[in-house]
PDB file with one MODEL, atoms N, CA, C and O in Angstrom:
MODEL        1
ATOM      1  N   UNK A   1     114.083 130.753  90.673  1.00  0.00           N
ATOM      2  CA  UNK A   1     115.025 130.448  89.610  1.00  0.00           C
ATOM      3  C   UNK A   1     114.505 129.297  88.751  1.00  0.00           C
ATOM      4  O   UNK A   1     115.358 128.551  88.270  1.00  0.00           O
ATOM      5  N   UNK A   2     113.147 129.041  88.480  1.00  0.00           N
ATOM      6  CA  UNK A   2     112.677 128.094  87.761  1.00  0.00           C
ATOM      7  C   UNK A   2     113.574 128.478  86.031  1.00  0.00           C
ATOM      8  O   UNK A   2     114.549 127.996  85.455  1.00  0.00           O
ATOM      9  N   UNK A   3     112.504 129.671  85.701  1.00  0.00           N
ATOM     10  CA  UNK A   3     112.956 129.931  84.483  1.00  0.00           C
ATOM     11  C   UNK A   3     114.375 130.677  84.403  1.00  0.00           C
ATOM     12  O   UNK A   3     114.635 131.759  84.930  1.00  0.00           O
ATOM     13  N   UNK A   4     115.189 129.926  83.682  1.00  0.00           N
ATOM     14  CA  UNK A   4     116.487 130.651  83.600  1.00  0.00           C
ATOM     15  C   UNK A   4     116.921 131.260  82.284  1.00  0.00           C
ATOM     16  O   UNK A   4     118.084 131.352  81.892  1.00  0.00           O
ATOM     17  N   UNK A   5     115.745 131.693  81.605  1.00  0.00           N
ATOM     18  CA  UNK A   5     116.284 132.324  80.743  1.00  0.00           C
ATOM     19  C   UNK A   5     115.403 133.803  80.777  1.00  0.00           C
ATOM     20  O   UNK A   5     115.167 134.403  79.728  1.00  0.00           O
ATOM     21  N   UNK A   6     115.000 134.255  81.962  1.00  0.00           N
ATOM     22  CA  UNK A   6     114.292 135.220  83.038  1.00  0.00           C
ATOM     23  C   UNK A   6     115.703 135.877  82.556  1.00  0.00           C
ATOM     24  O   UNK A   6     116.725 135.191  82.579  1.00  0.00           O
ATOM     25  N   UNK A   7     115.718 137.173  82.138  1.00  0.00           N
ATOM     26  CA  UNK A   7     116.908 137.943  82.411  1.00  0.00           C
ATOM     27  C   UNK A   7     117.158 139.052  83.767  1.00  0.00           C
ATOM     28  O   UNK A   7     118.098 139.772  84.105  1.00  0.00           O
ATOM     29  N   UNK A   8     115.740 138.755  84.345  1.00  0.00           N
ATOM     30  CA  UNK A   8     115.626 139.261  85.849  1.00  0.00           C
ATOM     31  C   UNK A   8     116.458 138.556  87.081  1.00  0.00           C
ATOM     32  O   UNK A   8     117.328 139.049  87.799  1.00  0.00           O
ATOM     33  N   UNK A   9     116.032 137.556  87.079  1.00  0.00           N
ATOM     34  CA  UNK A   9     116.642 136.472  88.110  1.00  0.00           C
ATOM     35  C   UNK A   9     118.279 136.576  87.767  1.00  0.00           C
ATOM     36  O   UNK A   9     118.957 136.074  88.663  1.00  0.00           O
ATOM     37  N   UNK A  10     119.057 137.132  86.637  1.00  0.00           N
ATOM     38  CA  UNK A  10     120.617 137.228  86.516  1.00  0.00           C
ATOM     39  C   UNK A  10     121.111 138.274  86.964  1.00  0.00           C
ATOM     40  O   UNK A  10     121.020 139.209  86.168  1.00  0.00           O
ATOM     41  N   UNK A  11     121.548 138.485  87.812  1.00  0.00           N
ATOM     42  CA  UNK A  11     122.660 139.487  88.703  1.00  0.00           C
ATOM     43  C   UNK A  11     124.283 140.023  87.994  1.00  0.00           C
ATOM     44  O   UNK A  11     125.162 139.268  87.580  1.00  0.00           O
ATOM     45  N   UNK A  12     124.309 141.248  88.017  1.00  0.00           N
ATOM     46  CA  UNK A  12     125.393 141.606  87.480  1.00  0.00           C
ATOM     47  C   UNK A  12     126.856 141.620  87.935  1.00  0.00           C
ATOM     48  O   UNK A  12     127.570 142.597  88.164  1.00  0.00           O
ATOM     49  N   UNK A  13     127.209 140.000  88.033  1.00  0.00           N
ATOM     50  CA  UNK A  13     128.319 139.893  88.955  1.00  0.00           C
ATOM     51  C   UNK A  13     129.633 140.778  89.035  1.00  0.00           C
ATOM     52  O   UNK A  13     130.345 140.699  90.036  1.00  0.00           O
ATOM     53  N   UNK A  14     129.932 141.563  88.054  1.00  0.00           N
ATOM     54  CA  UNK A  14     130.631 142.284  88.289  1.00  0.00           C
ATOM     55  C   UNK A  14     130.199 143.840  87.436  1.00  0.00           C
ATOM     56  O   UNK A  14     130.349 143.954  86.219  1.00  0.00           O
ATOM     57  N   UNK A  15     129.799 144.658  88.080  1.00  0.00           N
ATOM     58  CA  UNK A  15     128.840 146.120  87.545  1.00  0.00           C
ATOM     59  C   UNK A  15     130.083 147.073  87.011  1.00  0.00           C
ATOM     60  O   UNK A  15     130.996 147.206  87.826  1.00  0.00           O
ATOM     61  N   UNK A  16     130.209 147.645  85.941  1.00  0.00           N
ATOM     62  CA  UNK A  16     131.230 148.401  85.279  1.00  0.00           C
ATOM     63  C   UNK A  16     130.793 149.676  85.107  1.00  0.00           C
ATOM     64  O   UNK A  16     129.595 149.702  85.390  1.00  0.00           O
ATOM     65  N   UNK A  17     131.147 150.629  84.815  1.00  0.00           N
ATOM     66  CA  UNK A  17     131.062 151.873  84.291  1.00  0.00           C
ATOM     67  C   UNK A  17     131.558 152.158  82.711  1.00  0.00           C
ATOM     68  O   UNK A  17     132.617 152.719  82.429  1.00  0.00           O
ATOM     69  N   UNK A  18     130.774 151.757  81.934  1.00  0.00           N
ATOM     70  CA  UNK A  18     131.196 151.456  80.438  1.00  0.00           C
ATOM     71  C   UNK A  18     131.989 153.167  80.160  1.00  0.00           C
ATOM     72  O   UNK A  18     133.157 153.268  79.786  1.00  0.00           O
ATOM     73  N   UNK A  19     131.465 153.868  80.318  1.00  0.00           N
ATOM     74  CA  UNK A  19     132.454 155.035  80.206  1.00  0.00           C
ATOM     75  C   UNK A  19     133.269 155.312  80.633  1.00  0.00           C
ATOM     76  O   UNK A  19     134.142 155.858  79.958  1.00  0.00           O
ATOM     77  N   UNK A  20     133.448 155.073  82.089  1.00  0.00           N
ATOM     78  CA  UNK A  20     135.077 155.027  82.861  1.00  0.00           C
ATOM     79  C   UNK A  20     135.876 154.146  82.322  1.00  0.00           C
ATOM     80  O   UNK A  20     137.076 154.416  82.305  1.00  0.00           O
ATOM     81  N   UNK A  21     135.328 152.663  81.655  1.00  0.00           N
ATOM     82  CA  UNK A  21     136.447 152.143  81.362  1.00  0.00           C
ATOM     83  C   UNK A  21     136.750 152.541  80.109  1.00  0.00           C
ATOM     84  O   UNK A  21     137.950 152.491  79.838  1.00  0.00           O
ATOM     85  N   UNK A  22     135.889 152.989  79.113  1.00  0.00           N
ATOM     86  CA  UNK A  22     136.264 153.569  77.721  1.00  0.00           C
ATOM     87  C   UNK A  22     136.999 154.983  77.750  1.00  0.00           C
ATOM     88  O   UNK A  22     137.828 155.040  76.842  1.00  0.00           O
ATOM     89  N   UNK A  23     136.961 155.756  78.265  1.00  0.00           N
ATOM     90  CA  UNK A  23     137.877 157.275  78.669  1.00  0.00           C
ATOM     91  C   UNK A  23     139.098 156.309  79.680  1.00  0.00           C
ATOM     92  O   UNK A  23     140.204 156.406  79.150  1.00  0.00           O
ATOM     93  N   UNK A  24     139.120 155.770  80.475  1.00  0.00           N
ATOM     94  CA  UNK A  24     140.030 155.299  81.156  1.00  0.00           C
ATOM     95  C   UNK A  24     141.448 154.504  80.002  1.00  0.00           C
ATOM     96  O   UNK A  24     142.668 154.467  80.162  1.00  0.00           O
ATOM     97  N   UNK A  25     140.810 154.122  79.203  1.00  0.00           N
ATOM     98  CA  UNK A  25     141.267 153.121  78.061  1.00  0.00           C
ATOM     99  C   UNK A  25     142.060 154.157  76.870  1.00  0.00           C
ATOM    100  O   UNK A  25     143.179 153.931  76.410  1.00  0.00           O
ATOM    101  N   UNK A  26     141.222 155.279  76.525  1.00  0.00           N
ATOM    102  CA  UNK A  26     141.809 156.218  75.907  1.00  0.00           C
ATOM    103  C   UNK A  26     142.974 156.779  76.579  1.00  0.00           C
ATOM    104  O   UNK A  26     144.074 156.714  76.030  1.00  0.00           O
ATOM    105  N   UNK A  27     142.791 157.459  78.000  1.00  0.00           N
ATOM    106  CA  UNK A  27     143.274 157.710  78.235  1.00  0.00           C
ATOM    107  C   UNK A  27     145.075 157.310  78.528  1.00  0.00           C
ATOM    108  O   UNK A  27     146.074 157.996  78.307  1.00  0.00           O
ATOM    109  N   UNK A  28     144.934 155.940  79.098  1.00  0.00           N
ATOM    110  CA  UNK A  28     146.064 155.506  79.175  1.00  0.00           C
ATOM    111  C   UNK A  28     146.731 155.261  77.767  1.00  0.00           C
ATOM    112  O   UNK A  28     147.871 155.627  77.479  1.00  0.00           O
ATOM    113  N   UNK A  29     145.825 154.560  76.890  1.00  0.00           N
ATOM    114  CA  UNK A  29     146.754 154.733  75.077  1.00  0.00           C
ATOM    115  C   UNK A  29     147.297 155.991  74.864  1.00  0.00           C
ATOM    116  O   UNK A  29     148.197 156.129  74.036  1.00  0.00           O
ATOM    117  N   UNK A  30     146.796 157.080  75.609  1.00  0.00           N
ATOM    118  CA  UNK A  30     147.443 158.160  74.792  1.00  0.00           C
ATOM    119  C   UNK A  30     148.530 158.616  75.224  1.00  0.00           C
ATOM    120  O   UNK A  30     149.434 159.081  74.529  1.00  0.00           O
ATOM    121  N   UNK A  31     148.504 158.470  76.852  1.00  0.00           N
ATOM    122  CA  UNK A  31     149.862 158.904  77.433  1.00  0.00           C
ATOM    123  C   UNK A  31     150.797 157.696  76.892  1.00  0.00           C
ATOM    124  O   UNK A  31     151.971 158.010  76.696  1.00  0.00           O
ATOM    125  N   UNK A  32     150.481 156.555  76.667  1.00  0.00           N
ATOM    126  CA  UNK A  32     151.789 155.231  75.966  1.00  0.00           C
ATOM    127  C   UNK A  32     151.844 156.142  75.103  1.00  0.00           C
ATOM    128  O   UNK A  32     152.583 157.009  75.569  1.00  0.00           O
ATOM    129  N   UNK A  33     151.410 156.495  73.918  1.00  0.00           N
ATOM    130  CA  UNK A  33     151.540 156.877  72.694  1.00  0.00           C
ATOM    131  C   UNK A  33     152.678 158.331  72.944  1.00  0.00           C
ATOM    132  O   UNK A  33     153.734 158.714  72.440  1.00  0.00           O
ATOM    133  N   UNK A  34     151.718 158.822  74.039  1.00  0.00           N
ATOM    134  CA  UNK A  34     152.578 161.003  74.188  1.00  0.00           C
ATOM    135  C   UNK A  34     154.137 160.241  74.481  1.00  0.00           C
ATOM    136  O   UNK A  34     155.174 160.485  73.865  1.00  0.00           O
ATOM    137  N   UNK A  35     153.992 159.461  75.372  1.00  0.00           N
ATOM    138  CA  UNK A  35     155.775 158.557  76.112  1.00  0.00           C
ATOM    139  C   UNK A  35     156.324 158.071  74.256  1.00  0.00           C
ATOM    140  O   UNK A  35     157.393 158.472  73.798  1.00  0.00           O
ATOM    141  N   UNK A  36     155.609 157.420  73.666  1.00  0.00           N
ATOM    142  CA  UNK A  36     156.809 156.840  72.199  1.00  0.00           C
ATOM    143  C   UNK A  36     157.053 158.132  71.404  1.00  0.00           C
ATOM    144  O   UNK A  36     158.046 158.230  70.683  1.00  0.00           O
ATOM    145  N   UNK A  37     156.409 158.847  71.492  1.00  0.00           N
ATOM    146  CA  UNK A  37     156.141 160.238  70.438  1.00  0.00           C
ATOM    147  C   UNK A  37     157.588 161.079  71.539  1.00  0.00           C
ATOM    148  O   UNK A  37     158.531 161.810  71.234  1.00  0.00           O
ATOM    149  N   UNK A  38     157.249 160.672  72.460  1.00  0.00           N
ATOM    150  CA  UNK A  38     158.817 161.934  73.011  1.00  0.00           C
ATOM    151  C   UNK A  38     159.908 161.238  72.859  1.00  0.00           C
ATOM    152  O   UNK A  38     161.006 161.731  72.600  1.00  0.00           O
ATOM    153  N   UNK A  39     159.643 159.890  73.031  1.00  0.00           N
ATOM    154  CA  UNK A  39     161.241 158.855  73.012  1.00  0.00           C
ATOM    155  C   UNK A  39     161.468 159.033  71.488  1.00  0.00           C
ATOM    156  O   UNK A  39     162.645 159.083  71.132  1.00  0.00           O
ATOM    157  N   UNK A  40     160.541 159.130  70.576  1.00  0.00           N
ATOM    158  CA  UNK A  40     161.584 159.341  69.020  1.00  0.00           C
ATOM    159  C   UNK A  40     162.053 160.321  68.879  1.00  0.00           C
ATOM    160  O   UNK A  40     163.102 160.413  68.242  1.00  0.00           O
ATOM    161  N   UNK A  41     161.327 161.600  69.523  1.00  0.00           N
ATOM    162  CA  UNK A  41     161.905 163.109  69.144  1.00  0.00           C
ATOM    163  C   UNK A  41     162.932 163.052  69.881  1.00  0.00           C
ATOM    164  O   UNK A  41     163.884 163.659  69.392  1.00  0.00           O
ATOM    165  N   UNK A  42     163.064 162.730  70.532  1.00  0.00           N
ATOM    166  CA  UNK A  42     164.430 162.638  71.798  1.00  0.00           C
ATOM    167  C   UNK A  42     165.558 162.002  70.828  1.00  0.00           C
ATOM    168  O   UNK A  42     166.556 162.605  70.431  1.00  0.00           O
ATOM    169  N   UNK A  43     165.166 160.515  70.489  1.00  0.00           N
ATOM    170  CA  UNK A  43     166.526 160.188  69.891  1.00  0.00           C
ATOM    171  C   UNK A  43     166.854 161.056  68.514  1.00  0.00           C
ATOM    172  O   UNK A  43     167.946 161.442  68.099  1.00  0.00           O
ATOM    173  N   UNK A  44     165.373 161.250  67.884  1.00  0.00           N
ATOM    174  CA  UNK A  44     165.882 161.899  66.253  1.00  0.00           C
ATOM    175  C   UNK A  44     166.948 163.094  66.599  1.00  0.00           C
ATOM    176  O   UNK A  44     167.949 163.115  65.884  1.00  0.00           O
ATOM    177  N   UNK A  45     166.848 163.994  67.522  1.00  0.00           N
ATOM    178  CA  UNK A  45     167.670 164.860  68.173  1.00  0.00           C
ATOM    179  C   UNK A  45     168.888 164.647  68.508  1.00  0.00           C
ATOM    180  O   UNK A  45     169.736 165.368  67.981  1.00  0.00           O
ATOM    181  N   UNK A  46     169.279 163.709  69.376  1.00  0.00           N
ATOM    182  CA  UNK A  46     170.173 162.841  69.562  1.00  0.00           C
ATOM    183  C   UNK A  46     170.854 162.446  68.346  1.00  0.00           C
ATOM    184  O   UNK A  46     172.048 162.724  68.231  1.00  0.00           O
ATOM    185  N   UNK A  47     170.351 161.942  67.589  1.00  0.00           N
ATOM    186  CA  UNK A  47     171.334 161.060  66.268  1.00  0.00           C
ATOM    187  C   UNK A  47     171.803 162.492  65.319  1.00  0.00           C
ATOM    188  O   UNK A  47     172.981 162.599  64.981  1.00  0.00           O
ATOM    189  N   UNK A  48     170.763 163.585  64.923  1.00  0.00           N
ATOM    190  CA  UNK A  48     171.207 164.864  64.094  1.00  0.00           C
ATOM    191  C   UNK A  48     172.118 165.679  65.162  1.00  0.00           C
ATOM    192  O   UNK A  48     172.635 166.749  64.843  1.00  0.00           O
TER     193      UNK A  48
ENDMDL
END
């Protein structure tokens, strides 16, 4: 660990799956989104 700007000697303290979390990320926005999209049709129904 002399040289520390070695990008070898840096360890990936926490290792991700950049695509699981990007599809994971979509995914959950969309079901929030499918859940507000039924709660308005629900009430617009409701109020007519």
């Amino acid at each position: 660990m002399d040289n520390v700007q070695d990008p070898r000697n840096h360890v990936n303290e926490e290792p991700s799956n950049d695509f699981i979390d990007t599809a994971l990320g979509f995914g959950v926005f969309f079901g929030f989104m499918l859940v507000v999209f039924t709660v308005a049709v629900i009430i617009k129904y409701a109020i007519s």
